[in-house]
C-alpha positions as CSV (number, residue, x, y, z in Angstrom):
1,X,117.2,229.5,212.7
2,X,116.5,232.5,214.8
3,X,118.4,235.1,212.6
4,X,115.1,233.6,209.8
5,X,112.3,234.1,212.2
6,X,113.6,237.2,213.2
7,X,114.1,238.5,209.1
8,X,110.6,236.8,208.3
9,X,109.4,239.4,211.3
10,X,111.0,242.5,210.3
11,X,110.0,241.8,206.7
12,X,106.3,241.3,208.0
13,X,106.8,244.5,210.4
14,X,107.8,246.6,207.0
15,X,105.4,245.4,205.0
16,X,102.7,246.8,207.2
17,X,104.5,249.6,208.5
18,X,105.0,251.3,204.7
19,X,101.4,251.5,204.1
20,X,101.0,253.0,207.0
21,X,103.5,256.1,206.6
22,X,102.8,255.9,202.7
23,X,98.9,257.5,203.7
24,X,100.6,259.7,206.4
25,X,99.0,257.6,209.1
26,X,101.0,256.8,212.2
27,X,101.2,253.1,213.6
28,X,99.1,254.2,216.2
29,X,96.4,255.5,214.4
30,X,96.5,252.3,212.5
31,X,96.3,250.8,215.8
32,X,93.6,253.2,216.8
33,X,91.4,252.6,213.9
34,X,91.4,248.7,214.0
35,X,90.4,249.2,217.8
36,X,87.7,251.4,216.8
37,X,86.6,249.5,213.7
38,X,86.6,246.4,216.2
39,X,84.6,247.8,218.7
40,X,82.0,248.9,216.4
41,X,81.7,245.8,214.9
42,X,81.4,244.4,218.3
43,X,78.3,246.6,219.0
44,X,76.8,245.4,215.8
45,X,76.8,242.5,216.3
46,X,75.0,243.1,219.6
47,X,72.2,245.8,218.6
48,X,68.7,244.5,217.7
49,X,67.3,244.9,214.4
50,X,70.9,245.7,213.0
51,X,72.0,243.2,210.3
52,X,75.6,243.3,211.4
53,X,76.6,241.1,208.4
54,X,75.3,243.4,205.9
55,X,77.1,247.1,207.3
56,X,80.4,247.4,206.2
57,X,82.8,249.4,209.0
58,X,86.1,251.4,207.9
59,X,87.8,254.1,210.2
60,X,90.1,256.3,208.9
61,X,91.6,258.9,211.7
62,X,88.8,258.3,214.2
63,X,86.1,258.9,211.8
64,X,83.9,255.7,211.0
65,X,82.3,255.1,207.6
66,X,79.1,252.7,208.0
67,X,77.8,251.6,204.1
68,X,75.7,248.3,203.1
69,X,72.5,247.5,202.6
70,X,70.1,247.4,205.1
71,X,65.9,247.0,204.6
72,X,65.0,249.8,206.9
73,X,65.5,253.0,208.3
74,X,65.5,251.2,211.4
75,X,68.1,249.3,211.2
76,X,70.3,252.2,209.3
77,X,69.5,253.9,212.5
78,X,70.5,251.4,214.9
79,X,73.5,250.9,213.3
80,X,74.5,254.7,213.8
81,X,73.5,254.6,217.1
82,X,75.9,251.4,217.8
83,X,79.3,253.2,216.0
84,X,78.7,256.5,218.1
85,X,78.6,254.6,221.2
86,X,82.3,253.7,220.2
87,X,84.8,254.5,222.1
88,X,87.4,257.3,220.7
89,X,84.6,257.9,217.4
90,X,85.4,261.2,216.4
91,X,82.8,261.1,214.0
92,X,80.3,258.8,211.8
93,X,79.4,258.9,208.6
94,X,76.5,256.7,208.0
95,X,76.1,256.1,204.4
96,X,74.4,253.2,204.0
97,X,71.7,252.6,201.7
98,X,67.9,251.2,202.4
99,X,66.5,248.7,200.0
100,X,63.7,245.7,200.0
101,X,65.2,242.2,200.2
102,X,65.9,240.8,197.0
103,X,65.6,237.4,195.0
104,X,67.9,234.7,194.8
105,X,68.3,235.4,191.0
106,X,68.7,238.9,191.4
107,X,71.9,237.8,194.2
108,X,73.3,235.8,191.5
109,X,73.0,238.9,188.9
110,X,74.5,241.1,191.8
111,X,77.6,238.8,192.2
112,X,78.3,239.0,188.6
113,X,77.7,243.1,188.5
114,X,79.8,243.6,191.5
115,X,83.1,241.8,189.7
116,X,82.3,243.8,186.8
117,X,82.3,247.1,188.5
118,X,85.3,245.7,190.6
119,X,87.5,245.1,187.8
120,X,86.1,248.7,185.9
121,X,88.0,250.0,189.0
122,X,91.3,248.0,188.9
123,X,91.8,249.2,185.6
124,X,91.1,252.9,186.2
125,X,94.6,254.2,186.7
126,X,93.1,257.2,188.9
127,X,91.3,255.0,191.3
128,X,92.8,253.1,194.3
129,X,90.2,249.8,193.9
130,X,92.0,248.2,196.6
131,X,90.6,250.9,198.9
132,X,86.7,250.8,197.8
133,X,84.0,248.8,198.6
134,X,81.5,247.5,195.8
135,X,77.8,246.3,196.8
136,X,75.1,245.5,194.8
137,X,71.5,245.2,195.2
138,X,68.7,245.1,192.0
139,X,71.6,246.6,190.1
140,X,71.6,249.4,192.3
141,X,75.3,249.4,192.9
142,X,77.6,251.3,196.0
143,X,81.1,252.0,196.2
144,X,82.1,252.9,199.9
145,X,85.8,253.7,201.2
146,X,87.9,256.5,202.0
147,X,89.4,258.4,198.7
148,X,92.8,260.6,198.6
149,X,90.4,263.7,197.1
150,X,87.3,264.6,194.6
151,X,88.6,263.7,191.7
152,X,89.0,260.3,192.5
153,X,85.1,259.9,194.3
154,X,84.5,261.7,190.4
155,X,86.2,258.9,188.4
156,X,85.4,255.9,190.7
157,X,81.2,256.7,190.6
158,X,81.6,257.6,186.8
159,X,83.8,254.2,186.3
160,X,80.9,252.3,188.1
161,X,78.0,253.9,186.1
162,X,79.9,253.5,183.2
163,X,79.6,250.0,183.8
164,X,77.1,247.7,181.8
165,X,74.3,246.3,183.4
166,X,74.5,248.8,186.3
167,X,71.1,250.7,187.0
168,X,72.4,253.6,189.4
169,X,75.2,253.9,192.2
170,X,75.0,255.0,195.1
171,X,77.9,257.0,196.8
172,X,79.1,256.0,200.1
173,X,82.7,257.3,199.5
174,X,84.0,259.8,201.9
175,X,87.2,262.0,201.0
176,X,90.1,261.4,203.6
177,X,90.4,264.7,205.8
């Protein structure tokens, strides 16, 4: 019994850890990232006039990527002000997008456009989907994440205009230094 707790462990330790050596990471900066990514959240959560639910947080290497929707510059404000008062940030990129509330209706149509754009993205061969975020507001849609390199920010924003229905996109990607 404790020979399969200890081979379910190591196969759950090796799972995560090849990811992590795979984009020339260490485990620590893993670790380092989720901390930061954590604590930014945290502060999100706790700064007025910052819809927390509606910024999206990655770190990659100590550098924080904010992107979402938010209604103001306010708010896209605050939230900067919140991830640089992170510890260890070694930089933010605030990328997120202002735009007016929207309708019910147009959430529903949103939904829908976001799946579409989603699976334009699987099935580009030159684009890690699994590493991009899609948003959609009024058709207005948003890929954020960090890309390997240019050519894949080119394809993934050209995939997503490509994409029926979608009005324009807004680029909240940020190449991996």
């Amino acid at each position: 019994m404790k020979f399969k707790i200890l081979g379910v462990l190591a196969a759950t330790l090796v799972a995560f850890a090849g990811p992590a050596f795979a984009e020339s990471k260490t485990a620590g900066e893993h670790v380092d990232d989720g901390a930061i990514t954590a604590d930014v959240k945290a502060r999100l959560l706790d700064a007025k006039g910052v819809p927390s639910g509606d910024v999206n947080v990655e770190t990659y290497k100590g550098i924080v990527l904010l992107s979402g929707f938010v209604t103001d510059q306010a708010a896209k404000a605050g939230a900067e002000a919140a991830a640089k008062g992170a510890g260890n940030v070694v930089k933010v990129h605030n990328a997120i997008t202002v735009h007016p509330k929207t309708s019910f209706g147009s959430k529903i149509d949103d939904t829908a456009l976001v799946g579409k754009v989603k699976a334009a993205l699987i099935d580009e061969k030159h684009v890690d989907a699994g590493s991009i975020n899609v948003e959609a507001r009024d058709s207005i849609v948003q890929l954020g994440g960090f890309v390997s390199g240019k050519a894949e920010k080119d394809k993934a924003l050209a995939t997503a205009k490509g994409v029926k229905g979608v009005k324009s996109v807004a680029d909240a990607l940020y190449i991996k230094p």
